[in-house]
C-alpha positions as CSV (number, residue, x, y, z in Angstrom):
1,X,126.5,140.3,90.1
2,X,125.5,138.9,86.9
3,X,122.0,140.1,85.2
4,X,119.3,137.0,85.0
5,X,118.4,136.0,81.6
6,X,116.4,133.3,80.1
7,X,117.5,129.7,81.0
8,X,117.8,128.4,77.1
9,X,120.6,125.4,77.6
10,X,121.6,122.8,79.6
11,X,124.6,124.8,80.6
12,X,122.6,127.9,81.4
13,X,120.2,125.4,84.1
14,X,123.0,123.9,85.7
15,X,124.2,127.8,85.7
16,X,121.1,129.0,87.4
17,X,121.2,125.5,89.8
18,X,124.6,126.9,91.4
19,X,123.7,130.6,91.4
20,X,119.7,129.5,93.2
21,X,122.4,127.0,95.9
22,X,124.6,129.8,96.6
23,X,121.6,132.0,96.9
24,X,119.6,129.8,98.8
25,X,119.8,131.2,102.7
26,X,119.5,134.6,101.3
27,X,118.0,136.6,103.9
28,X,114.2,138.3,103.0
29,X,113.8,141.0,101.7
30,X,116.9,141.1,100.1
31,X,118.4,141.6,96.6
32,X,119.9,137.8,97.2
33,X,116.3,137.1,98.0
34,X,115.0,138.9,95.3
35,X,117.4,137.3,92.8
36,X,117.0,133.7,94.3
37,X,112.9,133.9,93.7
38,X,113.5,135.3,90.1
39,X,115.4,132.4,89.3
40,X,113.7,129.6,90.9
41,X,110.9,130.7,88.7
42,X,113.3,130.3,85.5
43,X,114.5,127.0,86.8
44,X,111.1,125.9,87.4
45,X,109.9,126.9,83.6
46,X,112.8,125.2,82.3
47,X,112.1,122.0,84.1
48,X,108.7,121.6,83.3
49,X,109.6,121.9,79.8
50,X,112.7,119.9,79.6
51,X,112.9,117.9,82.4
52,X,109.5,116.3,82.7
53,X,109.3,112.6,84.2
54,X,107.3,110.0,81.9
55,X,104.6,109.3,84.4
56,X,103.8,106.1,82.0
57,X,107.6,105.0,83.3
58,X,107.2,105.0,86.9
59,X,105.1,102.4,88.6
60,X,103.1,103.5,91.7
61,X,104.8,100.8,93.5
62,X,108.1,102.5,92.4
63,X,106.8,105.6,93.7
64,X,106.1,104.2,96.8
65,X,109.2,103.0,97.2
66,X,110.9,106.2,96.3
67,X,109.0,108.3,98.8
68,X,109.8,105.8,101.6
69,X,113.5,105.7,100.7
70,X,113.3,109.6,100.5
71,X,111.7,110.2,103.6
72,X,113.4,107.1,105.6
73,X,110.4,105.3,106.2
74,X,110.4,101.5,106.0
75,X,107.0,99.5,104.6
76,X,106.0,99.3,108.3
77,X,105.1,103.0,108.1
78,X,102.9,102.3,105.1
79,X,100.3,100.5,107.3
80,X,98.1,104.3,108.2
81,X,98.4,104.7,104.7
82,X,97.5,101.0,103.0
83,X,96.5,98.9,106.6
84,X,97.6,95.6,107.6
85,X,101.2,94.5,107.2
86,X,99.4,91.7,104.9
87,X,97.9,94.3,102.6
88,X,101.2,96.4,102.5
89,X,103.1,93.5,101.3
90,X,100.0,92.6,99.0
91,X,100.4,95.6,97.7
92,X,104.1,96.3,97.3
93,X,104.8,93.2,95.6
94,X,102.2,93.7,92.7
95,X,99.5,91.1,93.8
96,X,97.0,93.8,95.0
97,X,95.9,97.4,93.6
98,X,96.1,100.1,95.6
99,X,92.4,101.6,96.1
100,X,90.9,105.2,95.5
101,X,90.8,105.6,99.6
102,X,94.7,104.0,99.6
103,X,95.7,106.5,96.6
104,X,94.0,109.8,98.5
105,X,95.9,109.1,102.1
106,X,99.2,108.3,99.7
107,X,98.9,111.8,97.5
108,X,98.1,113.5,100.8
109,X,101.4,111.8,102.2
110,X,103.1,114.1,99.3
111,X,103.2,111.5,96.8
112,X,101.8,113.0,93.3
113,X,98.8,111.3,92.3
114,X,99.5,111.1,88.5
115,X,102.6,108.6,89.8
116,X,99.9,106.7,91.8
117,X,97.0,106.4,89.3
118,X,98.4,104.4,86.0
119,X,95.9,103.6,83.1
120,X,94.4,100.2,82.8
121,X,96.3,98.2,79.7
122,X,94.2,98.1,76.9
123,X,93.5,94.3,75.8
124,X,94.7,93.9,71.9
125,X,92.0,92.1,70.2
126,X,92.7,88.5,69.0
């Protein structure tokens, strides 16, 4: 078995990727266990340095989207969430804001809040 090091490359993330799936139904208590935790904590460091997403790049209506698609959901199963099939499509085709009571049952759905909330354009003076 190979010792863990630091991830410091692309190559030694998509490394540790392999190793943590191979790893993965590692009984607990074991040394597979052991070794899978150690270096999902690595992986995790690494991504949150290298492989953050640009909020700013992802619309919360793109979010949205993404978590439906991900959890195979159609807009119908939006309505607990955003309420009448009027107001889902209101909001999924950009003509309505989703509001602070829409965004808490959506981030408590699983969808991260910072993809959700988006700052207001600031108005360039004439």
């Amino acid at each position: 078995m190979k010792e863990i090091r630091p991830i410091r490359s692309e190559k030694d993330y998509l490394a540790a990727l392999a190793e943590i799936e191979r790893l993965i139904d590692s009984e607990p208590g074991t040394s597979g266990s052991d070794r899978l935790e150690i270096l999902s904590i690595l992986v995790e460091a690494y991504e949150e340095r290298f492989h953050q997403i640009a909020c700013d790049d992802i619309s919360p209506i793109e979010a949205i989207k993404f978590w439906l698609e991900q959890n195979n959901m159609t807009r119908k199963d939006l309505e607990p969430f955003l309420g009448s099939r009027a107001r889902v499509s209101e909001i999924m085709t950009g003509k309505r804001s989703l509001s602070m009571a829409m965004i808490r049952k959506l981030v408590g759905a699983g969808i991260p809040a910072e993809l959700l909330i988006q700052p207001l354009p600031v108005e360039k003076a004439a």
